[in-house]
N, C-alpha and C positions, 0 to 999 in steps of 0.2 A: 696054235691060236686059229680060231675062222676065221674066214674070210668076211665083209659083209653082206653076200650073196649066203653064204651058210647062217650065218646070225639071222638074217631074214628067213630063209624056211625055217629052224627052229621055232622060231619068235611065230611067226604064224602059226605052226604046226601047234605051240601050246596054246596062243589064243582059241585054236580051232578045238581041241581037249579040254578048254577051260570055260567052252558052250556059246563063245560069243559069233558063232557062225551058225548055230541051231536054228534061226530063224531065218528063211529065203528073203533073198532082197536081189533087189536091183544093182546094177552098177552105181546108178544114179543117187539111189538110197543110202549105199552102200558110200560111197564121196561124202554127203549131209552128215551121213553118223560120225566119220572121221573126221570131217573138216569141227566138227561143236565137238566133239571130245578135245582131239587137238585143241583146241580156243580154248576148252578146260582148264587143260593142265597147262597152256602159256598164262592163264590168267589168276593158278596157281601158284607161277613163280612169281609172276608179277605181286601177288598178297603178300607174297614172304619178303619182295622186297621191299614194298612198303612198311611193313611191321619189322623190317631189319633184324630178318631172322634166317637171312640165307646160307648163313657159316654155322648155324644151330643145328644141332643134332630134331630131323625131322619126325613126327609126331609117329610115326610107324614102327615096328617091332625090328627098323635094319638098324646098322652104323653110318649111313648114310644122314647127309646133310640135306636143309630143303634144296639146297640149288643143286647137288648132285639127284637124289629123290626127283625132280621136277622135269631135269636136264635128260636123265634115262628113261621118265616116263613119255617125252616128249620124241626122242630118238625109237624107243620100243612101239611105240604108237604106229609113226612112219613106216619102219620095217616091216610090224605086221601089215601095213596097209598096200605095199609094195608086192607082199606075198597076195595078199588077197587080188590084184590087180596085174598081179606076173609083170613087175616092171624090173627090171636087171637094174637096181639100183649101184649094183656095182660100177658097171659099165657107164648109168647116169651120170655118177658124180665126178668119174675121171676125165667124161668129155664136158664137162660142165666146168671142171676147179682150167682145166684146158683154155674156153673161153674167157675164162674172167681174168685169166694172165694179160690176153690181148685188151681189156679193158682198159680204158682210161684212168687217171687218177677222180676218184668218190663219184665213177662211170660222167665225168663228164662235167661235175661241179654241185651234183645235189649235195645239199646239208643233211639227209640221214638214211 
């Protein structure tokens, strides 16, 4: 099995094979076009949940569900943006899930 430090070069490596790096951009550019993709595809789960279709066999040629469908598109998205930004998302998340141990209970009292 990879690692997610390997899932992330793959995953980049095909978005970059599959032409979505053909065009020069900025960093800056490059954050804009991830951040409204990402918003995309949350605001694709978000449809499915509204229309109560998230255990439903999703409209694409997989066996995947919309909330699994949505859930990988939204994780595939990240990863390759991590690759395109060289962020050791591995390393990220372990000092990250690390911090939020020492968190508070709902970090302090917020409702969401």
């Amino acid at each position: 099995m990879m690692n997610l430090s390997e899932l992330r070069d793959e995953l980049h490596g095909l978005a970059k094979t599959k032409g979505w790096y053909d065009q020069p951009e900025t960093d800056d550019q490059f954050i804009a076009r991830f951040v409204a993709n990402t918003h995309g595809e949350l605001s694709e789960l978000w449809e499915a949940h509204r229309k109560g279709l998230l255990n439903h066999p999703c409209d694409k040629d997989t066996a995947l569900t919309y909330l699994e469908e949505e859930m990988a598109d939204i994780i595939i998205r990240t990863l390759d943006a991590c690759g395109r930004l060289n962020v050791d998302i591995e390393q990220a998340v372990l000092l990250k899930h690390e911090h939020n141990k020492s968190r508070a209970y709902r970090h302090g009292g917020k409702k969401a």
